[in-house]
VOZAZA-167879 format. One record per residue (C-alpha): z, x, y; residue in one letter. Coordinates in steps of 0.05 Angstrom, whole numbers, plus 5000, padded with zeros to 4 digits. Layout:
ZXYA;...
END
This chain:
281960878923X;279060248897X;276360538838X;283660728815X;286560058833X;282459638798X;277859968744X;282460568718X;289160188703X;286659808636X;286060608610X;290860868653X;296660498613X;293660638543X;299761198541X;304460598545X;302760468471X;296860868443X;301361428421X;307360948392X;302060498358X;299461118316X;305761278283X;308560648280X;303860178274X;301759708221X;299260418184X;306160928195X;304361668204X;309962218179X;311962428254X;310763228243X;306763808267X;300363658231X;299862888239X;301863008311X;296463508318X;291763058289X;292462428324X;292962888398X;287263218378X;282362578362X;285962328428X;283262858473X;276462908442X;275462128444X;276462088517X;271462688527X;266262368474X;266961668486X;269561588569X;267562218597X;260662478563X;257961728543X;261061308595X;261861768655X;255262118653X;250561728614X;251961028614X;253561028687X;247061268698X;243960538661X;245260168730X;240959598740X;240459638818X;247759878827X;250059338774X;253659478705X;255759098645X;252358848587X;248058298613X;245758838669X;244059368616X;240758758572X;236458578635X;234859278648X;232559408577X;228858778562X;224558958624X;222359558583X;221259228516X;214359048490X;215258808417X;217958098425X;221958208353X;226458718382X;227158438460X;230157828411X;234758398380X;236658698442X;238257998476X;243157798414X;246858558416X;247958338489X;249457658487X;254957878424X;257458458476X;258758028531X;262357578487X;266458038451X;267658248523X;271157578542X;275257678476X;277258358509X;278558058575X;284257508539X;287958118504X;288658658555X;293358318603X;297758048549X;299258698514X;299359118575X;304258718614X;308758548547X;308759318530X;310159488602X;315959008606X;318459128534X;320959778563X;326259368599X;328859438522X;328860248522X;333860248595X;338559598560X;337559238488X;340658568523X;334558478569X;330658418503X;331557598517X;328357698580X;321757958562X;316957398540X;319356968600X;318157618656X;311157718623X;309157068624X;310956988705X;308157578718X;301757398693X;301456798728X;302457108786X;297357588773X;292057078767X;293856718823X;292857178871X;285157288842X;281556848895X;283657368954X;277857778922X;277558418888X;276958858953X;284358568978X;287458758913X;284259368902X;287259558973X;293659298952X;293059708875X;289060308887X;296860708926X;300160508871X;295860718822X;295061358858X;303161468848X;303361218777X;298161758758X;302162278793X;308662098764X;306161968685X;302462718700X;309063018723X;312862708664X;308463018622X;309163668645X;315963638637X;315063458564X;310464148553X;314564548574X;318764308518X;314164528471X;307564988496X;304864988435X;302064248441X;296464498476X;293564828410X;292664138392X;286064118445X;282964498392X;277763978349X;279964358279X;286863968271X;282363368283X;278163548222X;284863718190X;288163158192X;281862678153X;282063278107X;290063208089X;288962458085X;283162188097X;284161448087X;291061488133X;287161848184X;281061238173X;286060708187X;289461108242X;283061038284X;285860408298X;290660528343X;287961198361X;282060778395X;287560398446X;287961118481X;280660898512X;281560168516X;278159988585X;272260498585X;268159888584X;271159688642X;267460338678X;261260008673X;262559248680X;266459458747X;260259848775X;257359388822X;264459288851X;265360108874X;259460478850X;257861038801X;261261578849X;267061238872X;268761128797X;266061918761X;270462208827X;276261818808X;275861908725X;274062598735X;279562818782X;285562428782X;285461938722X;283662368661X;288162998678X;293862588690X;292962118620X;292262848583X;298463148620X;301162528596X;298562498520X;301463258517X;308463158541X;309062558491X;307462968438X;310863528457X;317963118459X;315362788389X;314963518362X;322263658381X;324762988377X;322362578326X;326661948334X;323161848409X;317361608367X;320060938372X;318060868448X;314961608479X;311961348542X;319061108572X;323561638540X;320162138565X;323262018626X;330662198647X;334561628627X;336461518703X;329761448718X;328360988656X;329060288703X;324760528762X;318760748705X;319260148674X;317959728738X;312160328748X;308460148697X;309759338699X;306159568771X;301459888729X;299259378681X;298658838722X;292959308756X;290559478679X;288858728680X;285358798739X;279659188710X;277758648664X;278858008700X;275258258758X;269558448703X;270057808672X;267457458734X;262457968746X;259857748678X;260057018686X;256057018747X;250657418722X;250756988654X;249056438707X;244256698739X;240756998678X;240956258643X;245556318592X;251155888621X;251555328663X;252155338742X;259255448763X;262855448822X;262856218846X;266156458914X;264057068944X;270757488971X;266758019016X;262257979065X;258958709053X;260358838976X;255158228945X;258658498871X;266358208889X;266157468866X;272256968845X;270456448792X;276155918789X;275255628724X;273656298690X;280256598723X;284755878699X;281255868630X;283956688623X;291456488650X;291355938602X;289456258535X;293357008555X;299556638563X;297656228495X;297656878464X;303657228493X;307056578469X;303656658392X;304457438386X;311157588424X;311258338424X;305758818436X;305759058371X;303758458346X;298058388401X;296159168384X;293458858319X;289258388355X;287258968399X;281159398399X;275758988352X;272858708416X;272959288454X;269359778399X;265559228380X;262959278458X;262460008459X;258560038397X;253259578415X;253559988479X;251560638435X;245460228405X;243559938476X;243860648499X;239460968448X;234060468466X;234960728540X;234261438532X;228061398486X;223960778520X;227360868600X;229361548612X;224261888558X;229162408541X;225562858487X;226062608421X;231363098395X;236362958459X;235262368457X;237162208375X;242662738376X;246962328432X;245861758400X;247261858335X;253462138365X;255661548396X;254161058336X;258061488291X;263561528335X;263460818358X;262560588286X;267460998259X;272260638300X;269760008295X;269960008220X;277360188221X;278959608265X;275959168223X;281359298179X;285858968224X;282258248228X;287657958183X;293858198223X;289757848289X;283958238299X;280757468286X;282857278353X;278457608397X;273157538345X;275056718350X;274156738427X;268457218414X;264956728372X;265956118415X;263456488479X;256356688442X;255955968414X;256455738487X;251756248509X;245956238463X;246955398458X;246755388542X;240355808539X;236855478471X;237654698502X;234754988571X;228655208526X;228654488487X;230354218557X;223854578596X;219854318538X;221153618533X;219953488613X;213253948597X;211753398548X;211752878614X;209353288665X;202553158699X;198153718726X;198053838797X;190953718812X;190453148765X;196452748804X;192853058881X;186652738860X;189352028837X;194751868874X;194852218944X;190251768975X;192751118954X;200251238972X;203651199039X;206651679069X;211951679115X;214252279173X;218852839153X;217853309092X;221253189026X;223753788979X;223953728911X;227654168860X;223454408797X;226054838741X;219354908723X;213255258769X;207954818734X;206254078727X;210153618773X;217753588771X;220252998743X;224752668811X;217252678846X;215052148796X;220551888795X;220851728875X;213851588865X;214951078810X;220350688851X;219750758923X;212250778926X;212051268993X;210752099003X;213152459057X;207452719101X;210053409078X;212353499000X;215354168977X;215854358908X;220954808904X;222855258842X;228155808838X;227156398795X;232256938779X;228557538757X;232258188716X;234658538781X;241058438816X;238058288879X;231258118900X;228458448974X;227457889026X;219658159032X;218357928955X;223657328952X;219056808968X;211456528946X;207355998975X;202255648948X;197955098993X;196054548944X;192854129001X;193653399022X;200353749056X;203853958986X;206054608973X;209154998925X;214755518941X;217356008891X;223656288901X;226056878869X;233357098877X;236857678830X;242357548780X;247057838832X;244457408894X;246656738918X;241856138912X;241955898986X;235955428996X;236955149059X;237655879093X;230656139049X;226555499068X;229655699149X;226056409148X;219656049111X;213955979169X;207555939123X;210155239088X;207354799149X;211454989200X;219055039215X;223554649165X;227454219210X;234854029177X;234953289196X;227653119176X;229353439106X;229853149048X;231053458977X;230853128915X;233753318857X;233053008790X;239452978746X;237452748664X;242452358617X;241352808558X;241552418483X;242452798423X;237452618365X;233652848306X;227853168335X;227153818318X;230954338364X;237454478347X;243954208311X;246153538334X;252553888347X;249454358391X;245153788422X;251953428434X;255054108460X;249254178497X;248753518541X;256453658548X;255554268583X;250454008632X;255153348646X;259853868670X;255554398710X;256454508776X;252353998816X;245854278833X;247454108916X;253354588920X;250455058869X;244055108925X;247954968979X;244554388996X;247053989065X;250653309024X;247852749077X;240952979062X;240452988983X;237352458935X;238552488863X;234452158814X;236951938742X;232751858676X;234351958601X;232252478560X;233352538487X;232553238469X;
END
């Protein structure tokens, strides 16, 4: 029931628009037997391809420990690589899918509410006025309600999904019956048909054929939240028949009525029932945003954890489901720039433009991600193997290459939010590189700084912690410390946290320590990109460290660097400056570790990187 409420309702209201956008899109289609053949036709075969076959039963399979998305499959592949040129490949495909899936993640509530509420238009043309302004409040409401976590709304959405399904299924019978002869249109041949009548209409239809499967990326970025049964069950057996009921009886009416090509989805209903659909599928669409906000902070955190952005405040909403997370400013940084856009665009014909680059963009990168899993992971044999891939990259780039054709009508949007996400993602990750290096550059070895300065300093009771990045050399707030206060605690901890390419690390194999003598020691921590970084609770169930870790005799240091953009070689000085910007504003490192504030010391220092 979860699964429907939250991952299904980005493609459950595709029939809200799919359908209308082929025929009268940017690219009109003559509304008769063989175009409306056609377009069903690529429909229903594009959900079985691309949802069902890929999606459903192969890419679900790509978990990485129970988590999806693309920094999951990039982590899960990248573990497999051995040629360092193409785990560099791999990491850039993923890092450009998990932007373009922010761009996807700004676009899919603003045209699913707008075309949901445009159908206010269909029951009256004076609410037309009325449109914008009802979007734009329900959105805000959406988003608001995003920090009572994903479980409490997918409660809330999954019974109303279950109805909407029912009810666009039932209207859809209804339209058949019109018309029985729709369901020829299952067969592939009027597919092949239609390119052959005219191929270059047919190209450019792709399109808008392609928002019929808008959200099957949303399957797999939503897996950690419900799991790979919850969600086949629920595509399987209540979300695809219903959207091909629904796909048929739209088609069906078109085929005796051509005028209702001017909005299917809503005058397919009785016109008595017109006002209660519409509010239906405003329902509906708020849950179709659902699927990728609650993916979008899925993403963030494990873009955190993985290094490629800075810390970030991130609340966990359940206590059993470690997957359901709220980001704040990820979820105020979404409200801000969706209602931006229902403000620029106005109608969701105009958004339907911008709609689709990033999400086949996504997919295909998918296909190429997945080849390199079923030859290198699974070992399919060779000819399995290259024949579902090269299915899925023509199919994925045949659709991709017809939304290109739509950048100048506002496919650059997403592709503008695309390119700004992977700048912040590869700059986050490059500086931490530059970052590690510099300090490297300072750093003293261990048994260089035991020898010399151990038994000249004093040391005091208690036992001091001190945050590394790095697990060699000594971190730079212990010289620090050193430098100025001239004391060592009688115990020092060196303390470094790794995330390694799982979701979650067992507690047998989370921590490592090292006895350096002269009562140092080093502790490695090792959390997954899906855990939380709690120090205070891993140094509690630590015995082998010198004893019990009492809380009011610890100390931790951390050491927090002024970074200075200059000309040494590393990157762009506007990267540099990007860069040190970033860090200024990353979470602090206390909350981020959940660190006790009366017992942190943080240490300044320039760095010019």
């Amino acid at each position: 029931m979860g699964a429907i409420g939250v991952v299904f309702g980005d493609i459950g209201t595709s029939p809200l628009y799919s359908l209308k956008e082929s025929f009268i899109g940017h690219h009109p289609l003559r509304v008769d037997q063989a175009h409306i053949f056609g377009v069903l036709s690529l429909v229903f075969w594009t959900m079985i391809v691309i949802v069902t076959l890929k999606y459903v039963f192969m890419i679900l399979r790509a978990d990485n420990k129970g988590e999806g998305g693309s920094l999951a499959l990039l982590a899960l592949v990248s573990r497999c690589m051995v040629d360092a040129r193409w785990t560099y490949v791999m990491v850039m495909l993923g890092l450009i899918a998990t932007a373009l899936f922010f761009g996807d993640a700004i676009i899919t509530p603003a045209v699913s509410v707008l075309s949901a509420v445009e159908g206010l238009t269909v029951v009256h043309p004076a609410f037309e006025d009325l449109v914008l302004p009802i979007s734009i409040a329900i959105l805000i409401g959406l988003f608001a309600i995003q920090s009572r976590g994903t479980a409490a709304v997918g409660k809330l959405f999954g019974p109303i999904m279950v109805f909407y399904f029912l009810t666009i299924a039932v209207l859809g019978v209804s339209g058949i019956v019109q018309a029985p002869e729709i369901l020829g249109a299952l067969n592939p041949v009027f597919g092949f048909q239609f390119f052959a009548l005219d191929p270059m209409l047919a190209f450019l239809a792709l399109g808008s054929i392609v928002l019929a499967v808008t959200g099957a990326e949303a399957l797999y970025a939503d897996m950690g939240h419900f799991g790979r049964r919850a969600i086949m069950v629920a595509w399987l057996y209540m979300a695809f028949p219903c959207l091909l009921l629904n796909y048929l009886g739209q088609s069906a009416m078109m085929l005796r009525h051509p005028e209702t090509v001017a909005n299917p989805f809503f005058l397919l209903a009785p016109e008595s029932m017109r006002l209660p659909l519409v509010l239906l599928a405003t329902m509906a669409t708020i849950i179709a945003s659902q699927a990728v906000i609650s993916g979008a902070f899925s993403v963030s955190q494990q873009a955190v954890q993985l290094g490629y952005l800075p810390r970030i405040r991130i609340r966990h909403t359940s206590a059993s489901a470690a997957g359901q997370v709220y980001v704040p400013i990820v979820n105020w940084a979404l409200l801000a720039l969706v209602v931006l856009l229902v403000l620029g665009f106005k109608t969701s014909g105009n958004l339907a433009s911008a709609y689709g680059i990033a999400v086949t963009g996504t997919m295909f990168i998918t296909a190429c991600m997945f080849g390199v899993i079923a030859f290198m992971v699974w070992k399919w044999p060779p000819l399995v193997a290259g024949f579902f891939t090269v299915l899925f990259l023509l199919v994925d780039g045949a659709y991709f290459a017809s939304n290109v054709t739509k950048i100048p009508d506002g496919g650059w949007f997403p592709l503008l939010v695309a390119a700004i996400a992977f700048t912040m993602l590869t700059t986050w990750a490059t500086g931490r590189r530059i970052l590690r290096e510099r300090l490297a550059e300072d750093s003293m070895p261990f048994d260089v700084f035991l020898n010399s300065v151990c038994h000249k300093v004093r040391r005091v009771a208690g036992t001091s912690v001190f945050l590394a990045s790095n697990a060699e050399g000594i971190p730079p707030a212990l010289l620090h410390n050193l430098k100025h206060n001239h004391i060592l605690h009688d115990r020092v901890v060196v303390l470094t946290v790794e995330t390694q390419n799982v979701p979650h690390v067992p507690p047998e194999r989370r921590r490592e320590v090292e006895d350096l003598g002269h009562g140092f020691y080093r502790m490695i921590i090792r959390i997954g990109f899906m855990d939380e970084a709690n120090v205070p609770a891993e140094l509690d169930a630590e015995k082998r460290a010198g004893g019990p870790f009492k809380p009011m005799e610890t100390s931790y240091f951390l050491a927090r660097q002024t970074l200075i953009a200059s000309k040494r070689p590393g990157m762009a000085i506007w990267r540099e400056k990007l860069f040190a910007w970033m860090v200024r504003n990353a979470e602090s490192a206390m909350v981020f570790f959940r660190l006790p504030t009366n017992r942190v010391i943080e240490l300044g220092s320039q760095l010019e990187i």
